[in-house]
Backbone bond lengths (Angstrom), bond angles and torsions (degrees), N, CA, C in turn:
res aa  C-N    CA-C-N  psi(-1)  N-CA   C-N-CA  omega(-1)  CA-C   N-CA-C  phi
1 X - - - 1.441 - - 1.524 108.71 -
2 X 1.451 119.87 130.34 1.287 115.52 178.83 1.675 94.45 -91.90
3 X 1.852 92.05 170.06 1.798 89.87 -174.82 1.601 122.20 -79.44
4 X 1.707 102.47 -7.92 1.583 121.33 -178.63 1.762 98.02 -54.81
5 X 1.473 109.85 100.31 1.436 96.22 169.97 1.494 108.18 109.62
6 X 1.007 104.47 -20.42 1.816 107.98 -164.10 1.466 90.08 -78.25
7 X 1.729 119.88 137.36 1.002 159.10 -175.41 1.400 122.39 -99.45
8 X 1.514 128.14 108.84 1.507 141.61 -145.38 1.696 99.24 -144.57
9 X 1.624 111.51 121.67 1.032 102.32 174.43 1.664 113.13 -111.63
10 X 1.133 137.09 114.69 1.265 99.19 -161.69 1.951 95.97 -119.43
11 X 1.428 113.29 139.93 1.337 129.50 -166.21 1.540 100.86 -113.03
12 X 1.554 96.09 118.68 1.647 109.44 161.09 1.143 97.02 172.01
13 X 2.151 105.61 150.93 1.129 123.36 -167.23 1.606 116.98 -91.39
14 X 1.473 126.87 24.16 1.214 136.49 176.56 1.725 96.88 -120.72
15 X 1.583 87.64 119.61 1.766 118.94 -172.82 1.817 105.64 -54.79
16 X 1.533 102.86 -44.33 1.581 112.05 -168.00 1.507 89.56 -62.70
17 X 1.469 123.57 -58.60 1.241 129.13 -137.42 1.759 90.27 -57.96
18 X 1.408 95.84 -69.48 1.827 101.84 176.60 1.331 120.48 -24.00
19 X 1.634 103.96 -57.47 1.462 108.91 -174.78 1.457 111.33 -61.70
20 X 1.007 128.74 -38.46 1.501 147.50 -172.82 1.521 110.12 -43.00
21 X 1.728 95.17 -68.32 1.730 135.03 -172.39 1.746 82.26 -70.46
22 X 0.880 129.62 -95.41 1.751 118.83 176.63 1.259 129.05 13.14
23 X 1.155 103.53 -78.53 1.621 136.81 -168.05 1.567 95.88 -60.68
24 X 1.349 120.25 -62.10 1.465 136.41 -170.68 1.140 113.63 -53.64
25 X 1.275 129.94 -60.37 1.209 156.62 -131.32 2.017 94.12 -105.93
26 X 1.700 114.55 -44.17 1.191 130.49 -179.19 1.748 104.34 -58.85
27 X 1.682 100.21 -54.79 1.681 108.98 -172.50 1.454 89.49 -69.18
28 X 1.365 151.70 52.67 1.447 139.79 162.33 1.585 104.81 -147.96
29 X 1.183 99.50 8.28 1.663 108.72 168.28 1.381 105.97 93.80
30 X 1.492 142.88 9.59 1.191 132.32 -152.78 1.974 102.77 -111.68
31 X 1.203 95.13 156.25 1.861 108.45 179.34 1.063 94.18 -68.06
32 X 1.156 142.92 144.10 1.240 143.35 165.99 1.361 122.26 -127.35
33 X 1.344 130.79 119.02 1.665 110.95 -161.48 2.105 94.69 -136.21
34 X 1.219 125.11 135.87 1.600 109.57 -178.76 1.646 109.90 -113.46
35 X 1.210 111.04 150.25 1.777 103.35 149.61 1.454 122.35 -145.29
36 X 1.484 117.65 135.73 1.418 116.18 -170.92 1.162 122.47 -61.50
37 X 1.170 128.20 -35.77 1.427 137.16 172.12 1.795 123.17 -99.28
38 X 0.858 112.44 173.59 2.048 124.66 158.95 1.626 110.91 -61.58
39 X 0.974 117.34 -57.94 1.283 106.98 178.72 1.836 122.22 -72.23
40 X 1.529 117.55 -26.77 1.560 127.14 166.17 1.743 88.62 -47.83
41 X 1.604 125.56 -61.85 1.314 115.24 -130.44 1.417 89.32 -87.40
42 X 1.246 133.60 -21.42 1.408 138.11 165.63 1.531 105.13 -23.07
43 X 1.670 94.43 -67.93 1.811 101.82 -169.69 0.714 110.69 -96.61
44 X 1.648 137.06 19.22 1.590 133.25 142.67 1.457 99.81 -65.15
45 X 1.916 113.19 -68.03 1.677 82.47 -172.27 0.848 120.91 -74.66
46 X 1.558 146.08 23.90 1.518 126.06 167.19 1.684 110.55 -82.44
47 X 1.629 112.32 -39.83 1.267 147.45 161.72 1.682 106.77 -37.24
48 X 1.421 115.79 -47.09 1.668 99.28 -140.55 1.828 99.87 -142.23
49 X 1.438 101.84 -16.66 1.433 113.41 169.44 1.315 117.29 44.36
50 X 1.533 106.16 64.29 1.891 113.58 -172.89 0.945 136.79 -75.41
51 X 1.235 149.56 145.81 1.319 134.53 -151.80 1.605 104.56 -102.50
52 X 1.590 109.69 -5.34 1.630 116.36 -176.71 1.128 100.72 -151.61
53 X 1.262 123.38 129.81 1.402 144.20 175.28 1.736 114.28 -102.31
54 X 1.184 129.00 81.23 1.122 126.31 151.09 1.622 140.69 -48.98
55 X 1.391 126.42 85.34 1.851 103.59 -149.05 1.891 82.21 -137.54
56 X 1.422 101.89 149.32 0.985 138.78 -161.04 1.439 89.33 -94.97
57 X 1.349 141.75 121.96 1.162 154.49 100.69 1.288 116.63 4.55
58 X 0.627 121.49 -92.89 1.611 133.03 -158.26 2.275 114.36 -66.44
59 X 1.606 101.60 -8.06 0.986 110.34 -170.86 1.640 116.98 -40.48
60 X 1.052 142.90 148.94 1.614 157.83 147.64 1.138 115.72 -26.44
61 X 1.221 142.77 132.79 1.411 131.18 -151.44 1.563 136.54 21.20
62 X 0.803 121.19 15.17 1.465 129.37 177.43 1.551 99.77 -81.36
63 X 1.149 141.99 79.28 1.190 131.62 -172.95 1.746 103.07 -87.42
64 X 0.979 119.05 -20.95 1.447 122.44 179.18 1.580 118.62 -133.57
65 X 1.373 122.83 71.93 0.882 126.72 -177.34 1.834 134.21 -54.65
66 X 1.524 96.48 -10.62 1.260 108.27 179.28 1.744 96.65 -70.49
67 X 1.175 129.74 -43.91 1.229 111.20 157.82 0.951 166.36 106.55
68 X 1.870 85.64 -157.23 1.540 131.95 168.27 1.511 82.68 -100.64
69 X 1.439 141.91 -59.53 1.434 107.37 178.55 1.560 132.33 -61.72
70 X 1.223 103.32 -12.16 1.972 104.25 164.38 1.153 102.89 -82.71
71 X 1.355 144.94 -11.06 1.220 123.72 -172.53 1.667 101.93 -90.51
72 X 1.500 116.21 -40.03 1.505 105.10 152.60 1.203 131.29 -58.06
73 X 1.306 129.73 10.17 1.067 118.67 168.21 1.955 139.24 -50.85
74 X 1.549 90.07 -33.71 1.252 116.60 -179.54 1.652 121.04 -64.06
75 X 1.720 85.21 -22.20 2.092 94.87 173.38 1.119 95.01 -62.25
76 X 1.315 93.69 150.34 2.029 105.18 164.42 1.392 96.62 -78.88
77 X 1.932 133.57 173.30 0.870 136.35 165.44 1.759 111.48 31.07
78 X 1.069 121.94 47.16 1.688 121.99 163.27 0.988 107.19 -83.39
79 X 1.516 102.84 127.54 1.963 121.22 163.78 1.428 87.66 -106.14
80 X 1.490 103.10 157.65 1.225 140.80 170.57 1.481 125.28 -127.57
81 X 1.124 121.54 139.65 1.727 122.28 179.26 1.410 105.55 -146.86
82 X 1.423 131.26 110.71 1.226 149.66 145.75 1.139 116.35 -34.78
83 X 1.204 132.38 114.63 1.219 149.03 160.85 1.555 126.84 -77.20
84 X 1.053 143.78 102.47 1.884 127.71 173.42 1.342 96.00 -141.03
85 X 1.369 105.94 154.32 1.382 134.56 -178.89 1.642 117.35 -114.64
86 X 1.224 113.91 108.24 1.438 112.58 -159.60 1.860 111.46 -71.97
87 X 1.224 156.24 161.31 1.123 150.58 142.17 1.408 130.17 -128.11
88 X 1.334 128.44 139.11 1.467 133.76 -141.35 1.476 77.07 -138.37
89 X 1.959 88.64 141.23 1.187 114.02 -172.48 1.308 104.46 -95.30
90 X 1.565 115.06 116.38 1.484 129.30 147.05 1.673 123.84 0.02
């Protein structure tokens, strides 16, 4: 798959992060589609059928993140990449 076209959804509930991953990911030629929660990214991939799933670990209600990755299951050829952000106690 070349990246012309290639379709990236990437899920997490921090606005910068999205905008960030967006912007970046947009200036490199890529589809770019977001959702703040587990259930948004649900009906992105039913919606938008991505070829990369970017998803945040650690998200806010997501108690079962496997899922939002079973719910991609249905993409053909879906990769997935876990996202988490580590934090150290003060």
């Amino acid at each position: 798959m070349t990246k012309a076209g290639a379709r990236i959804l990437v899920v997490d509930d921090e606005k910068e992060i999205l905008r960030a991953l967006q912007r970046n990911l947009s200036a490199h030629g890529y589809e770019i589609f977001t959702a703040k929660s587990g259930e948004e990214a649900l009906e992105e991939i039913a919606n938008h059928r991505p070829d990369l799933m970017l998803l945040d670990l650690g998200l806010p209600g997501l108690s079962r993140p496997r899922r939002v990755q079973e719910g991609a299951g249905g993409v053909q050829s879906a990769h997935h990449c876990a996202l988490s952000q580590g934090y150290r106690a003060r």
